[in-house]
C-alpha positions, 0 to 999 in steps of 0.5 A: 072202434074198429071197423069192418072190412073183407077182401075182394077181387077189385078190377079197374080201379085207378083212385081212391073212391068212397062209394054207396051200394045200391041195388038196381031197384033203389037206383031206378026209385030214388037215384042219387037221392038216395044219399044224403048229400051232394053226390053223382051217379058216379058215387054209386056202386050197383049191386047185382046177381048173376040172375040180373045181369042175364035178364038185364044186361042193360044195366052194365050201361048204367052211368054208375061207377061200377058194379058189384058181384057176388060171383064172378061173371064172365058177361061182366068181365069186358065191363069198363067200370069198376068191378067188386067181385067174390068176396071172402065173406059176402056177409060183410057188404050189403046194399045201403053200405057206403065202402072205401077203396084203395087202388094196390088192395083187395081189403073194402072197409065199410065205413057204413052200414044200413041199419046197424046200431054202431055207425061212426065217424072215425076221426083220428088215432091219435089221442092227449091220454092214454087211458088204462083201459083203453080198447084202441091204443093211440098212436103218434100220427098225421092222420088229419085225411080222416076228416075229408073221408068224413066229410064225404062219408056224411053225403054217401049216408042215408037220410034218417033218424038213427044215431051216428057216432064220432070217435078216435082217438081223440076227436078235438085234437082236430077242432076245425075239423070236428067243428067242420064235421057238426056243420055239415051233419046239421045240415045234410043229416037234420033228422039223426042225432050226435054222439061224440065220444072225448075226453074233453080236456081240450074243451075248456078252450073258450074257442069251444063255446062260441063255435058250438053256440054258433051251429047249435046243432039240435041232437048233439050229445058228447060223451064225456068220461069221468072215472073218479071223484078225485083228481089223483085218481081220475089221472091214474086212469088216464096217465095224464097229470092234471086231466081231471080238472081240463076234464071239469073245465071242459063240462062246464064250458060244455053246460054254458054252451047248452050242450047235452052231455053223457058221463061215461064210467067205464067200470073197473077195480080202479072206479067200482069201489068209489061209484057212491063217491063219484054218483054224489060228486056228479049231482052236487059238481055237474046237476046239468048232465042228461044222462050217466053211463057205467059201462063193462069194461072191453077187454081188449087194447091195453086192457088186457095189459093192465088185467091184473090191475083192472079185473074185478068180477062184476058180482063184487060191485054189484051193490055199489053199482045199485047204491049209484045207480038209484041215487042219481036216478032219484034225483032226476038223472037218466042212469044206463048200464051197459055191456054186461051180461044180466046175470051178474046184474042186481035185480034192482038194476033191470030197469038201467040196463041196456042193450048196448054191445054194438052188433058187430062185436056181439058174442053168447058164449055157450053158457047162454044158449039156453038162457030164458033172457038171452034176447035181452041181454046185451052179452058178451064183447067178441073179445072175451076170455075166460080169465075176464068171466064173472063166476056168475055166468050162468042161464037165467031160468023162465021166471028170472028172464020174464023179469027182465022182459018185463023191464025192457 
């Protein structure tokens, strides 16, 4: 998953440093403790108007790290600290991020953001598959210094219940780490919850279950994607021989571990027309799962490589999507359909759907501008094409998006 991140004209700043964006009010009310961790004064970046700083030019002598701008200020400019200025897209940053700095760049990444719905902590590129879909290419890299970056990430959040993703790449190819990562969640983060996105190949492990056992973390949640009833057929998608049964090994050592888990079905022409099969496969194999996501496919990464052998029109599964979905949900498991847009969904489905495109990645395409349910519907990834639109795009009337509002 991508991250967001505008340029900067950066002053004074000599190291690497992760800081939190805080406005003068929330320093004088809450100070550090408006992170949730151990940090200093020095961890924070204080966000000003030019207005503050000619009613308040006490501020610039705030023991802070720095200060950032939204224009250049000449009365800032003798400012010793380090100082953010004009930026290319002053949407990018707001107050409650927590941003990272290189020195020699003007790029700031924003690895948090207050109140968004997609917040994650991004582990590794690297990955032991290399699924036929997948949106973030790996690559063969030592990139194990994205656990440190996480660590102190955690400190710099704030406190709260909202959800906070882990991903890659593959997260358990750095098990210390990972494991290092939950520890410290637990305890800085106790309110928000978990959601770590494997494969889980490398969980069969029997090191797995005692390190899980050991923290039992309260609001933890692993995504874990299973594309096939088969194991032929699940490898194909993932290019990986013999992924289909450490996939298995590593559920269940997930379920002796008292984990919550979520399986991920990324719906493709590879997995659509076998969803009867895999729904049945699911409640006889693993009837301890909480929860099954299908999920519209992003067409982007190798996706777009693989279109010709990936691309089905959601209309044409949309009845062995509904076939699925109600048989697991009669039988006691919570069933959720994400990323696709609601009209090319069977009516039947409303009450499964989602949602859940992350707001960043968000698009409406101009046939949805006059959709009477386009507030919920989950739209379209910010990487789409025509080559990858249903041919049943089209505005839901009064009567159809009342449907779904009363579903929502």
């Amino acid at each position: 998953m991508l991250r967001l991140d505008t340029q900067f004209d950066i002053r004074n700043l000599d190291t690497a440093s992760l800081l939190k964006v805080i406005t003068p009010q929330e320093l004088i009310e809450k100070g550090t403790s408006a992170c949730s961790g151990d940090v200093a004064f020095t961890d924070l970046l204080l966000w000003l108007t030019p207005g503050d700083i000619a009613t308040q030019p006490q501020l610039l002598k705030m023991p802070v790290a720095g200060i950032l701008l939204a224009d250049a200020n000449e009365q800032a400019l003798d400012y010793p600290g380090i100082i953010l200025a004009t930026p290319k897209d002053e949407r990018v940053v707001q107050p409650g991020d927590v941003i990272a700095l290189s020195p020699n760049s003007n790029v700031v990444r924003v690895l948090y953001r207050r109140n968004a719905n997609s917040n994650l902590l991004f582990i590794t590129d690297r990955c032991n598959s290399l699924c036929l879909m997948c949106s973030q290419p790996p690559k063969d890299i030592d990139d194990s210094w994205h656990i440190d970056e996480n660590l102190r990430l955690i400190d710099l959040m704030d406190a709260g219940d909202e959800q906070i993703g882990i991903s890659g790449g593959e997260p358990t190819l750095y098990a210390d780490g990972l494991l290092a990562l939950i520890q410290k969640a637990k305890d800085k983060l106790p309110e928000k919850s978990l959601h770590i996105l494997s494969n889980g190949r490398l969980l069969g492990q029997p090191s797995w279950l005692v390190a899980l056992k050991e923290i039992q973390h309260p609001r933890l949640t692993w995504g874990i994607p299973l594309y096939a009833d088969t194991a032929a057929e699940h490898d194909h998608v993932v290019q990986a021989p013999g992924a289909f049964s450490e996939t298995m090994q590593g559920l269940y050592n997930l379920g002796r571990a008292g984990q919550s888990i979520e399986i991920r079905v990324v719906l493709s022409r590879l997995t659509a027309l076998r969803l009867g099969e895999l729904a049945h496969y699911i409640f006889r194999n693993l009837p301890f799962v909480q929860h099954v996501a299908m999920m519209g496919i992003e067409n982007t990464g190798l996706a777009k490589k693989n279109y010709d052998a990936l691309w089905v029109d959601p209309l044409d599964y949309q009845q062995t999507l509904a076939e699925a979905c109600h048989f697991l949900d009669i039988r006691g498991l919570t069933v959720s359909v994400y990323n696709l847009p609601l009209c090319v969904m069977e009516p039947s489905l409303s009450r499964f759907y989602r949602q859940s495109i992350s707001d960043w990645k968000n698009l409406f395409i101009e046939a949805c501008q006059s959709c009477a349910a386009k507030e919920h519907c989950a739209g379209f990834f910010k990487s789409h094409s025509l080559r990858w639109q249903s041919r049943g795009i089209r505005p839901l009337s009064l009567d159809e998006g009342s449907h779904y509002a009363r579903s929502a």
